[in-house]
C-alpha positions in Angstrom: 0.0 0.0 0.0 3.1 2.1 0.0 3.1 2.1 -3.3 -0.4 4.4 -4.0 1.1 7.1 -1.4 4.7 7.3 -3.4 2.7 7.2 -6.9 0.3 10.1 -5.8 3.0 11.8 -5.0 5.0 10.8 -8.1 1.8 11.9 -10.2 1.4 15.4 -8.8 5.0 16.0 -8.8 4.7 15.3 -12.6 2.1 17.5 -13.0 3.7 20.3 -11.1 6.4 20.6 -13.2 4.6 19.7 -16.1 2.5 23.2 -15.7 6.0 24.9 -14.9 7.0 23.6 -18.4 4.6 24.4 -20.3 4.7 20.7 -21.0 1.0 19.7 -22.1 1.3 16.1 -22.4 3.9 14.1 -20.7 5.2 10.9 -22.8 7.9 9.5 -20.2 8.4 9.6 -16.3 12.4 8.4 -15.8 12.5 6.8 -12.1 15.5 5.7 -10.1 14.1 3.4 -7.5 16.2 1.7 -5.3 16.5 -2.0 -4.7 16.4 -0.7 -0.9 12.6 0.8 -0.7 10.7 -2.3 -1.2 8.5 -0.7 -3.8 7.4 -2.6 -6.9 7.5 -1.2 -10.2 4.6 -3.2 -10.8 2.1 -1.8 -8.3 3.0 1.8 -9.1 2.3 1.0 -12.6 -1.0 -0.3 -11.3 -1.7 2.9 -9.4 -0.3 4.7 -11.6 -2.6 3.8 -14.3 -5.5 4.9 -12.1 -4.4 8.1 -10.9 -3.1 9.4 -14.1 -6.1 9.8 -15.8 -7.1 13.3 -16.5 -3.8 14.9 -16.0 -1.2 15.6 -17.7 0.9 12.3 -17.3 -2.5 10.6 -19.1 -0.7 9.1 -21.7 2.3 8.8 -20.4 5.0 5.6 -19.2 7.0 4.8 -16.5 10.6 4.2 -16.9 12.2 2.8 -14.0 16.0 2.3 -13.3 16.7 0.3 -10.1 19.7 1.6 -8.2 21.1 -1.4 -6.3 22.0 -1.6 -2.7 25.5 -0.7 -2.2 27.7 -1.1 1.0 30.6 -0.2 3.3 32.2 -2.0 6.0 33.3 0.7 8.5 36.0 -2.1 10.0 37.5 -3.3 6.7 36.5 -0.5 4.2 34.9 -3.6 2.4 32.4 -1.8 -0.2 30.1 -3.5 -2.9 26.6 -4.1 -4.1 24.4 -6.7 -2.4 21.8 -8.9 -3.7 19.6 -8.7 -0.7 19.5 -6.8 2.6 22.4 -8.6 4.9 24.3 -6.1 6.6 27.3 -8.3 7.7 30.8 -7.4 5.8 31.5 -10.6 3.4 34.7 -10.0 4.2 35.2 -9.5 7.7 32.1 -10.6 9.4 31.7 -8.1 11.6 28.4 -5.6 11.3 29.8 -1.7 11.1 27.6 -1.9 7.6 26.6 2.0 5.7 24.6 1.7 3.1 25.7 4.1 0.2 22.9 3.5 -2.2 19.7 2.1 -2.5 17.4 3.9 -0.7 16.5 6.2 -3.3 13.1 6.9 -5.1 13.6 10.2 -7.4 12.5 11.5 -10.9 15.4 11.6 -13.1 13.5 13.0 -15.9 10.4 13.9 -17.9 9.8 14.0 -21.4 6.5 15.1 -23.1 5.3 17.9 -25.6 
């Protein structure tokens, strides 16, 4: 449920700056989403969808480009992407884990006309 909160607030953003444009129709909504948030590109689509329609993102798409989770072991200086959310160094063991990336959730871009 997430998902419909972020995507309202994804499609009014859009709008916004849509009208501060002068961009009538947007075409294309470029995301970076983060492997970190959870969210599904497939249920913002599906809200998406819903809450687009009479606005200016109408006939647009979503784009997304998932930034992964990165790392840095504050012991060993260890750093690298993860598959999935273990915050113990590969390398040492021990748990003095940053994240560096992967928590994002921004518009990079939109393109329309």
């Amino acid at each position: 449920m997430h998902e419909y909160s972020v995507t309202k607030s994804l499609v009014d953003l859009c709008n916004q700056q849509a009208e501060n444009h002068k961009i009538n129709k947007v075409r294309v909504i470029k995301v970076k989403l983060g492997k970190f948030t959870g969210f599904s590109p497939e249920a913002i689509n599906f809200y998406f969808d819903y809450l687009k329609n009479g606005t200016r993102c109408e006939y647009a798409k979503i784009e997304f480009f998932e930034i992964p989770i990165r790392i840095r072991c504050s012991d060993c200086h260890f750093e690298d992407d993860i598959e999935e959310p273990v915050f113990i160094c590969p390398k040492c063991g021990k748990s003095s884990i940053e994240i560096l990336t992967g928590r994002e959730f921004y518009v990079e871009s939109i393109e329309g006309e």
